[in-house]
C-alpha positions as YAML, in Angstrom:
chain: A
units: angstrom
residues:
- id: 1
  name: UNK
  ca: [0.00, 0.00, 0.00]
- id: 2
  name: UNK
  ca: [1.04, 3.58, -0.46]
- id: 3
  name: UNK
  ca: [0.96, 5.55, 2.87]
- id: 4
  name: UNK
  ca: [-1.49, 8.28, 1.53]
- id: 5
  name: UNK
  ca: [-4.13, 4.86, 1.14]
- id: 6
  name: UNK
  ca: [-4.22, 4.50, 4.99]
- id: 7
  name: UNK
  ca: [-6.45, 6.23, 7.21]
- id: 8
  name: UNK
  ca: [-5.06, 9.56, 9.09]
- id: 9
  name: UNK
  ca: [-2.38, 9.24, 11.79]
- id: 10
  name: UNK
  ca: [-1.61, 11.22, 14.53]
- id: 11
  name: UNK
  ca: [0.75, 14.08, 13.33]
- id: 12
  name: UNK
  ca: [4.88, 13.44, 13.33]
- id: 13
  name: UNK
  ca: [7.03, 15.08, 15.17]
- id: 14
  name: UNK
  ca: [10.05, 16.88, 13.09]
- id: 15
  name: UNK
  ca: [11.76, 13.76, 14.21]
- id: 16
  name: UNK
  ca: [9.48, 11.40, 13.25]
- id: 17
  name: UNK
  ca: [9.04, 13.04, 10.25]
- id: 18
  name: UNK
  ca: [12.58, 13.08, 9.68]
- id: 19
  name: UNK
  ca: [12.62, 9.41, 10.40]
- id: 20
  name: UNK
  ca: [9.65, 8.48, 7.95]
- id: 21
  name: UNK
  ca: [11.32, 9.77, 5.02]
- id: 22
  name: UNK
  ca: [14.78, 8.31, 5.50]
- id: 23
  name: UNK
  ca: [13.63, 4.96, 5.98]
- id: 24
  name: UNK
  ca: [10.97, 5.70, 2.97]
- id: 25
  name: UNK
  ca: [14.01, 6.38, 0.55]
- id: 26
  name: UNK
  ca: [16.02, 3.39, 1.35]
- id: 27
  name: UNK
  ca: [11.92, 1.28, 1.04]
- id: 28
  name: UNK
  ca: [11.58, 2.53, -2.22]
- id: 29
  name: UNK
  ca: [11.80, 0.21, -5.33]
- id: 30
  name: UNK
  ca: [11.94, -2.73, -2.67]
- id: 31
  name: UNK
  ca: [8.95, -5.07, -3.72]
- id: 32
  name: UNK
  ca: [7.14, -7.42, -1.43]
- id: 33
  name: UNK
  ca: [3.90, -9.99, -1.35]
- id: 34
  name: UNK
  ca: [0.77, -7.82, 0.72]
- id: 35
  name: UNK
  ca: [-1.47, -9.92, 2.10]
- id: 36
  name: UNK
  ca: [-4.28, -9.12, 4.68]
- id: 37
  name: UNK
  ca: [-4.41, -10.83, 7.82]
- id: 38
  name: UNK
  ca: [-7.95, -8.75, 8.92]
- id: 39
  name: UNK
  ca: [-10.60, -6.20, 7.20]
- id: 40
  name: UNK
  ca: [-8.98, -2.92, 8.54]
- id: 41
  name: UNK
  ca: [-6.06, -1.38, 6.76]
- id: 42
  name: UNK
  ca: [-4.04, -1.78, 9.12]
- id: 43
  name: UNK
  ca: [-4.05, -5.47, 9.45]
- id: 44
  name: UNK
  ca: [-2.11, -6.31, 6.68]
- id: 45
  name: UNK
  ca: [1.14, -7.47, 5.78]
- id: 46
  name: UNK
  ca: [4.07, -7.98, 3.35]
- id: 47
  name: UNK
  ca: [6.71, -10.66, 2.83]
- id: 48
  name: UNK
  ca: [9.62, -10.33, 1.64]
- id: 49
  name: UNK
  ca: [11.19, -13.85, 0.70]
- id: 50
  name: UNK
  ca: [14.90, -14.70, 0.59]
- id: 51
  name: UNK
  ca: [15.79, -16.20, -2.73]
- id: 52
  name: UNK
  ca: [17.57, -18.61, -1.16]
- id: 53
  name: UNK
  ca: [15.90, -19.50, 2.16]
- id: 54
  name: UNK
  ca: [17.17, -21.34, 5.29]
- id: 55
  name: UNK
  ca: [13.36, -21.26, 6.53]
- id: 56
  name: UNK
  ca: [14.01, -18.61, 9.55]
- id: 57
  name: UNK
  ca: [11.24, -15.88, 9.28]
- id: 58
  name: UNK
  ca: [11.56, -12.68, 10.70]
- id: 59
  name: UNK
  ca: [8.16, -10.85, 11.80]
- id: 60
  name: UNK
  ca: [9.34, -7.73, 12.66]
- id: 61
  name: UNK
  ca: [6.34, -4.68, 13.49]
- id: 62
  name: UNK
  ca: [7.17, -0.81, 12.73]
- id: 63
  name: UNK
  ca: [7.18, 1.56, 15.88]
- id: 64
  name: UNK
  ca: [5.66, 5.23, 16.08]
- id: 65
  name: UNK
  ca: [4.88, 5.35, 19.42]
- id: 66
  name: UNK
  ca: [1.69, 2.93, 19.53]
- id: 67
  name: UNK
  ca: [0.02, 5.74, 17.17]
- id: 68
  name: UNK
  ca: [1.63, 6.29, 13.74]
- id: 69
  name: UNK
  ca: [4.19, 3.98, 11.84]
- id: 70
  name: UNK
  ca: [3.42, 1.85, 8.97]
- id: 71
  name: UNK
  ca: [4.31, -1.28, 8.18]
- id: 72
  name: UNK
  ca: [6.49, -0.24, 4.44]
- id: 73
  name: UNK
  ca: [8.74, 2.22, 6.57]
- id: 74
  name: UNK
  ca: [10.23, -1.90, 7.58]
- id: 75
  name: UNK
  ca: [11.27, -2.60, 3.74]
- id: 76
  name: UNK
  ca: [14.74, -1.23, 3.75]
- id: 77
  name: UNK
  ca: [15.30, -3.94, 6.05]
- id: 78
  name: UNK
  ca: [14.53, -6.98, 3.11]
- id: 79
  name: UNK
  ca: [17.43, -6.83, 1.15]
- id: 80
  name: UNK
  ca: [20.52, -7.30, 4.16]
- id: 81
  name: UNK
  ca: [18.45, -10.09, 5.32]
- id: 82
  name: UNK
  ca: [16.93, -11.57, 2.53]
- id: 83
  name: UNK
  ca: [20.76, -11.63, 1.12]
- id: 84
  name: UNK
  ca: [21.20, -13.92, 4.54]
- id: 85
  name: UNK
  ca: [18.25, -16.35, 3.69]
- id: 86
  name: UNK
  ca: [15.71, -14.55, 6.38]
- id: 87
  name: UNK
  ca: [12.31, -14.60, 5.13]
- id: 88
  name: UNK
  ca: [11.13, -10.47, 6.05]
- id: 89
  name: UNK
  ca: [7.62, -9.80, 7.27]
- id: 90
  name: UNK
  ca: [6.77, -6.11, 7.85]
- id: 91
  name: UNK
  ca: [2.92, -6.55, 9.79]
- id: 92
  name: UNK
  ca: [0.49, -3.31, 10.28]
- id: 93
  name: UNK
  ca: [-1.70, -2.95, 13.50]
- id: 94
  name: UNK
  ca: [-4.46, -0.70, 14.52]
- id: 95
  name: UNK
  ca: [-2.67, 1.98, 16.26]
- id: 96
  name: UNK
  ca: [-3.99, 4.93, 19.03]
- id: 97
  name: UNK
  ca: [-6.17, 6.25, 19.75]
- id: 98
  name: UNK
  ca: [-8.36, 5.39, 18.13]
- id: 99
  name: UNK
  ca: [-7.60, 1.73, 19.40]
- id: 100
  name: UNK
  ca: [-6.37, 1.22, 22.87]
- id: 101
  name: UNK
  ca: [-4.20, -1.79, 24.48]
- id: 102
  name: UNK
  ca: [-4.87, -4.85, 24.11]
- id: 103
  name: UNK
  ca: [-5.97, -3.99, 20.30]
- id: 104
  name: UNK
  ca: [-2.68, -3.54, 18.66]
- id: 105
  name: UNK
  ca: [-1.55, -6.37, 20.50]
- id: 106
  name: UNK
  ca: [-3.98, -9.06, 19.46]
- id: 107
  name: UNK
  ca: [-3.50, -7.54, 15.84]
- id: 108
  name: UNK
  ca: [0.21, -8.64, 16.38]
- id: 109
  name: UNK
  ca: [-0.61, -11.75, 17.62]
- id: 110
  name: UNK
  ca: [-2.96, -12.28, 14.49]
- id: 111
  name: UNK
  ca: [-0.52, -10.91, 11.80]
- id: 112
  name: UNK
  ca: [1.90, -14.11, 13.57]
- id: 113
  name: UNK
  ca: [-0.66, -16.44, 13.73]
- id: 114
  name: UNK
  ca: [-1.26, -16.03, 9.92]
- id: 115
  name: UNK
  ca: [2.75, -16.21, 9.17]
- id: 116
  name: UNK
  ca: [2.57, -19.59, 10.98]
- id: 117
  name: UNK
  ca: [-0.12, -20.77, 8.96]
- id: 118
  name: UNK
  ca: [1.83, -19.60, 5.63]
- id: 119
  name: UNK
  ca: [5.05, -19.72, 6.02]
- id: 120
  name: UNK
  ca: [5.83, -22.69, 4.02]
- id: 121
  name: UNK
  ca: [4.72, -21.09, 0.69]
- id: 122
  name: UNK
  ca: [7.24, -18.29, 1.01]
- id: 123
  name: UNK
  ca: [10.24, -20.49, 1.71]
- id: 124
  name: UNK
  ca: [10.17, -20.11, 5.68]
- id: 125
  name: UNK
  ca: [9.56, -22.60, 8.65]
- id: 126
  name: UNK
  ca: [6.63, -22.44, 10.77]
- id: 127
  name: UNK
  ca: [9.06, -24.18, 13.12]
- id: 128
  name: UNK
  ca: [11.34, -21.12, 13.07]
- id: 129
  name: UNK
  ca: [9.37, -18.01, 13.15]
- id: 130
  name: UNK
  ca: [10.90, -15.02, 15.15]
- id: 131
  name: UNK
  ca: [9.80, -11.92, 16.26]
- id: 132
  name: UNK
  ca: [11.46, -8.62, 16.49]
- id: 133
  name: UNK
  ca: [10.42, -4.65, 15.87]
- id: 134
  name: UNK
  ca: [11.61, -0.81, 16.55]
- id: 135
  name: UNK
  ca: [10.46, 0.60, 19.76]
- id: 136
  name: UNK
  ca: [7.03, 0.17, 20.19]
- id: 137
  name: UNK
  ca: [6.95, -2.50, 17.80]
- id: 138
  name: UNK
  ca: [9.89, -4.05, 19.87]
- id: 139
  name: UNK
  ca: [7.57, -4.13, 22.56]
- id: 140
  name: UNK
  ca: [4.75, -5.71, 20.82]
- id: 141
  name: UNK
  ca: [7.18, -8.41, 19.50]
- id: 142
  name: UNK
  ca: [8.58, -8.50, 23.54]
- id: 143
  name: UNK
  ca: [5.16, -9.56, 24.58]
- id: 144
  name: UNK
  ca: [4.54, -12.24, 22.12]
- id: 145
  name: UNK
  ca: [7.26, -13.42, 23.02]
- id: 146
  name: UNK
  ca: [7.17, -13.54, 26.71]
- id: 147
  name: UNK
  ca: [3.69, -14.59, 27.35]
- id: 148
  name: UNK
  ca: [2.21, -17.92, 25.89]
- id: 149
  name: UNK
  ca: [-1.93, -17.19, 26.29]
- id: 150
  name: UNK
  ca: [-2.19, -15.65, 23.02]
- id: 151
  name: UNK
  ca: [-0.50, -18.45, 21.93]
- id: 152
  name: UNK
  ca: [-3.11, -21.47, 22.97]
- id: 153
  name: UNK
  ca: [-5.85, -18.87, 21.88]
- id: 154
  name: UNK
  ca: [-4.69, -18.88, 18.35]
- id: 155
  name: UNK
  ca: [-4.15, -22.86, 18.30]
- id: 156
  name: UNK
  ca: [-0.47, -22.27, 18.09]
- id: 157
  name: UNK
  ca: [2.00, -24.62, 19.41]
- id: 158
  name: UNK
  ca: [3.90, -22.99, 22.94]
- id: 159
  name: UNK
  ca: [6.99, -22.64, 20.86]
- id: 160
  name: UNK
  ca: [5.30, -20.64, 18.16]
- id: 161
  name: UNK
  ca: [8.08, -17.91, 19.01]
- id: 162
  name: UNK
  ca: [11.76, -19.32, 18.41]
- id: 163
  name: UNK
  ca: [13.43, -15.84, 19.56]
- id: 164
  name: UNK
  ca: [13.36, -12.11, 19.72]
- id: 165
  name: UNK
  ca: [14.81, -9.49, 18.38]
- id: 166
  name: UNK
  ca: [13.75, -5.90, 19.53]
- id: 167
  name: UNK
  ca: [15.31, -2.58, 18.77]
- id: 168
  name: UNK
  ca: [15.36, -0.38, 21.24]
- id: 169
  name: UNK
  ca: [11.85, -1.46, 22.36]
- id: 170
  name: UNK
  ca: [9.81, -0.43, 25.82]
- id: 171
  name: UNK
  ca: [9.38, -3.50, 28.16]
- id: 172
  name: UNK
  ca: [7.75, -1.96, 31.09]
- id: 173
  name: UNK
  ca: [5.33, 1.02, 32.04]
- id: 174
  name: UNK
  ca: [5.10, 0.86, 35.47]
- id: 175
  name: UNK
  ca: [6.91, 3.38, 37.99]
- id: 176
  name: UNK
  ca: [10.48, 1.54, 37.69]
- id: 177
  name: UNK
  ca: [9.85, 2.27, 33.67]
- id: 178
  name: UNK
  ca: [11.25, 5.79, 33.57]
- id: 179
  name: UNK
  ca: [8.45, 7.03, 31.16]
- id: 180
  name: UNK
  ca: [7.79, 10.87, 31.67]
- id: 181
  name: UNK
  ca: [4.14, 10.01, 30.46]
- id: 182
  name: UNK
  ca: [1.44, 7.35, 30.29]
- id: 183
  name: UNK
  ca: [1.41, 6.25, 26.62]
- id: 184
  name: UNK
  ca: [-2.14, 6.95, 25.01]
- id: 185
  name: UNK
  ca: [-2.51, 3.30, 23.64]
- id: 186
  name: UNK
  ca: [-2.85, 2.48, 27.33]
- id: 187
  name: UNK
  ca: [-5.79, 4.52, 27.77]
- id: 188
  name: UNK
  ca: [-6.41, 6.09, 31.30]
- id: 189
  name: UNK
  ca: [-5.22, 4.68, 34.61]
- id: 190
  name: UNK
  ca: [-7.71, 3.34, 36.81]
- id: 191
  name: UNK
  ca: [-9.79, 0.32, 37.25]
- id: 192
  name: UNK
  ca: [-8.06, -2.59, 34.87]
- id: 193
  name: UNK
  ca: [-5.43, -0.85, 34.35]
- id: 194
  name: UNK
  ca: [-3.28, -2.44, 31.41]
- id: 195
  name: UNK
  ca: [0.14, -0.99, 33.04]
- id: 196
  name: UNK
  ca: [1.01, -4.57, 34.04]
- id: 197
  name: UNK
  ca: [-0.59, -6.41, 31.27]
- id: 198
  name: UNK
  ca: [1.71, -4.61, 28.64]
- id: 199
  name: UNK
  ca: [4.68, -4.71, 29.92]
- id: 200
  name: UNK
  ca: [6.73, -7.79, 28.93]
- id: 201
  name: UNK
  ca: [9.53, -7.45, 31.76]
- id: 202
  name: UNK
  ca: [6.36, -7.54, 34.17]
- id: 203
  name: UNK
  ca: [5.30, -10.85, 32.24]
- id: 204
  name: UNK
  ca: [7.63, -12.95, 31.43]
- id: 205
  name: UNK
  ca: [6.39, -17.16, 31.74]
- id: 206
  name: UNK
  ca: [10.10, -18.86, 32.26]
- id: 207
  name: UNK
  ca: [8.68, -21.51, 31.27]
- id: 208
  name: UNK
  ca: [7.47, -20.42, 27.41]
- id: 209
  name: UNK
  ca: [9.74, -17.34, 26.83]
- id: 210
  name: UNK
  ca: [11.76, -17.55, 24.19]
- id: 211
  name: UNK
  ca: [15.09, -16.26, 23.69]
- id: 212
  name: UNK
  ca: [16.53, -12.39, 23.62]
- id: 213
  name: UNK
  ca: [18.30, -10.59, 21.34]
- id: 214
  name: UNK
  ca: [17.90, -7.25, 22.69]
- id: 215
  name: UNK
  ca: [19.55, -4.10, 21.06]
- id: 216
  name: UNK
  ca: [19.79, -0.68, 21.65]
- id: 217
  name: UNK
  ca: [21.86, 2.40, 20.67]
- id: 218
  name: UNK
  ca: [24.44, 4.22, 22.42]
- id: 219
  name: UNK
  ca: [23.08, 7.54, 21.96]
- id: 220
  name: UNK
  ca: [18.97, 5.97, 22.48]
- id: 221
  name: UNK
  ca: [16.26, 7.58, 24.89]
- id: 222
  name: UNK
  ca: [18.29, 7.02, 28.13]
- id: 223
  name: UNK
  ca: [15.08, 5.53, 29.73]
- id: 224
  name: UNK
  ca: [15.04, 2.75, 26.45]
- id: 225
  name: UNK
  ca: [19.16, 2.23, 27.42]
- id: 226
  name: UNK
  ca: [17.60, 1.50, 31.16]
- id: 227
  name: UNK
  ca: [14.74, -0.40, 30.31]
- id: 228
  name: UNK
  ca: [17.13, -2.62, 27.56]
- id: 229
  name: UNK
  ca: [19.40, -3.72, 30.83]
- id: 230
  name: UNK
  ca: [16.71, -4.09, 32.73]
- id: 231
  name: UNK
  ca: [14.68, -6.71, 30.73]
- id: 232
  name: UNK
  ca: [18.03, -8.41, 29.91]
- id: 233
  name: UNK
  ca: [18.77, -8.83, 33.45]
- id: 234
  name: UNK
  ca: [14.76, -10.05, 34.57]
- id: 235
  name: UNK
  ca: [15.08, -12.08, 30.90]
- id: 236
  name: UNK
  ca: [18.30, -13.91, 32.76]
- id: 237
  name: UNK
  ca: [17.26, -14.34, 36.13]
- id: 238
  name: UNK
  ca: [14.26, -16.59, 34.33]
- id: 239
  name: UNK
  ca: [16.22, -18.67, 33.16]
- id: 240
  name: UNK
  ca: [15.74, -17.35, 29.70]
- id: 241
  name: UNK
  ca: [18.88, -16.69, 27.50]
- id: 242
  name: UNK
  ca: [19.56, -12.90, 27.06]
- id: 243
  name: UNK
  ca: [21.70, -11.36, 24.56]
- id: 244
  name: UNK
  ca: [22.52, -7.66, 23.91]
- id: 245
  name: UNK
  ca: [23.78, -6.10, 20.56]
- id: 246
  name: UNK
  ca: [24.85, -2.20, 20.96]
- id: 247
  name: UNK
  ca: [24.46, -0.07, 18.02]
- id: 248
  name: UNK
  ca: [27.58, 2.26, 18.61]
- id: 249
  name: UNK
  ca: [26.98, 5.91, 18.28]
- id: 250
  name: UNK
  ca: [23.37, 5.77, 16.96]
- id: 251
  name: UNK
  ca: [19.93, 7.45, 18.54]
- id: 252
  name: UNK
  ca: [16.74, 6.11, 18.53]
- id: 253
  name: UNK
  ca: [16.05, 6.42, 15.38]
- id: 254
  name: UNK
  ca: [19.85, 6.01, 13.74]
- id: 255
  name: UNK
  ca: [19.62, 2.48, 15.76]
- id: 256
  name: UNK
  ca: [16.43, 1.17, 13.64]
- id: 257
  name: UNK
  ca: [17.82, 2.61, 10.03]
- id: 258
  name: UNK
  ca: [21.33, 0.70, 10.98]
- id: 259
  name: UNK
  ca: [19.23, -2.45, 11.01]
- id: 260
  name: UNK
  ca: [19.51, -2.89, 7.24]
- id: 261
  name: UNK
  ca: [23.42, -1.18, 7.07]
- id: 262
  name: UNK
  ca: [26.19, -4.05, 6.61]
- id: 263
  name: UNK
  ca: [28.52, -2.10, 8.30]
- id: 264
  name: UNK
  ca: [26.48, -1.90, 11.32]
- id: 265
  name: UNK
  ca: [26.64, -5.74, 12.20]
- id: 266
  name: UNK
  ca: [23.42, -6.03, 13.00]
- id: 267
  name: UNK
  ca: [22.26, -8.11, 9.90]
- id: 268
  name: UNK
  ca: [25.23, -10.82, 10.38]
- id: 269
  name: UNK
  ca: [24.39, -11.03, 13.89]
- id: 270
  name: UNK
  ca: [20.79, -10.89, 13.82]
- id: 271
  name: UNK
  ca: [20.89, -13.48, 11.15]
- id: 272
  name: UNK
  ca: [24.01, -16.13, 12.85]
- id: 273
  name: UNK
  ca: [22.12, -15.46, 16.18]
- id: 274
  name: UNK
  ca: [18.57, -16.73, 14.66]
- id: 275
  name: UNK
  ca: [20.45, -19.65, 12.50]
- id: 276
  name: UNK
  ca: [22.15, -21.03, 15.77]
- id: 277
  name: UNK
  ca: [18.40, -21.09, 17.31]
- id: 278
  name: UNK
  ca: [17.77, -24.98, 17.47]
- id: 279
  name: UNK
  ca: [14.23, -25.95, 15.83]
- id: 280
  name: UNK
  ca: [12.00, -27.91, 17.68]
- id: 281
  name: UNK
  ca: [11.04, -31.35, 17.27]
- id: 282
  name: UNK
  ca: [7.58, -31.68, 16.23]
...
């Protein structure tokens, strides 16, 4: 889809906006399979397969603060990976305000449910789907794969998630969390509060987690730095294996563009750490 075929957003900021268009010119001319995974524009999704797979998909959502971001500003990511055998999938999700936590969510867990389902006809493994997105969408991808009811809710198997990969995502919104304001797509505080319910580092099962690859840049939100060592060390005292990848010298939003640079590591990592992820036998 273009972006002027989606329904309004909230407004960028000069950063976002700056953001959108860099990661728009290294999308463009980068073609992918759309398919729809709901009715809304939002929940859809494209593929990107590798020519020459090993079978390890890579679902990895858009950030934008839980209310702007589109899935194409993720295509400038195919080509580093794809060149690696990783199967790309860039989901949408219905974003705030307009829909409020657990919404966006269960759209993620949908858009995943339907890779498992097809994975096999664009040369992945629906043994060795991953997850993985840029700040908000890191945390979406750190709560699929840290809790396991959406899981048995979608008839997936517990291991539906081999690993994680999020970029310089948000694991926690309580006090400890360092936010200087209660993000919108958590709607007001009060009675059911979803403060707990959305944070992964709050949530993780030890016993269906999958594994971390967390990264974050040098020069990120300090509260994301924080929050990055924090869920790495909760991740660890699970039980559940933990790694960090530092994007030197990059912001917040330098950190999710160096996700498709060579020279950044990130692609040779991302992709080794994912191949050395053992598939499970069933």
């Amino acid at each position: 889809m273009k972006l002027a075929d989606y329904p309004p957003q909230e407004p960028l900021s000069a950063l976002g906006a700056s953001y959108q268009a860099r990661v728009m010119a290294r999308g463009e001319g980068i073609a992918g399979r759309e398919f729809g995974y709901g009715s809304d524009p939002y929940q859809r999704l494209t593929v990107y397969p590798a020519g020459s797979p090993t079978g390890d998909v890579l679902v990895f959502f858009h950030g934008g603060g839980w209310t702007s971001g589109y899935k194409e500003w993720m295509a400038f990511m195919a080509p580093a990976l794809q060149a690696r055998g990783v199967t790309l999938v860039t989901p949408g999700y219905r974003l705030a305000p307009g829909h409020l936590f657990p919404t966006g969510f269960d759209d993620a867990a949908d858009a995943l449910a339907w890779v498992h389902a097809h994975a096999g006809e664009h040369g992945g493994d629906a043994r060795r789907i991953f997850v993985g997105g840029h700040s908000s969408g890191g945390h979406y991808a750190a709560l699929l794969a840290a809790t396991p009811d959406w899981r048995s809710a979608r008839g997936l198997p517990a291991d539906a998630v081999r690993g994680c990969l999020p970029v310089s995502g948000v694991y926690r919104f309580d006090a400890e969390g360092g936010l200087t304001m209660r993000p919108r797509f958590l709607g007001p505080a009060g009675e059911g509060d979803a403060t707990t319910a959305a944070s992964p580092l709050l949530r993780i099962d030890a016993g269906a987690c999958a594994p971390f690859l967390l990264a974050w840049g040098s020069r990120d939100f300090p509260h994301l730095i924080v929050q990055g060592r924090q869920m790495q060390e909760a991740l660890q005292r699970a039980g559940v294996a933990a790694e960090a990848f530092l994007f030197e010298g990059a912001d917040h939003f330098e950190a999710s563009l160096a996700c498709g640079q060579e020279e950044s590591g990130w692609p040779d990592r991302a992709a080794a750490w994912m191949h050395d992820t053992p598939t499970p036998n069933h």
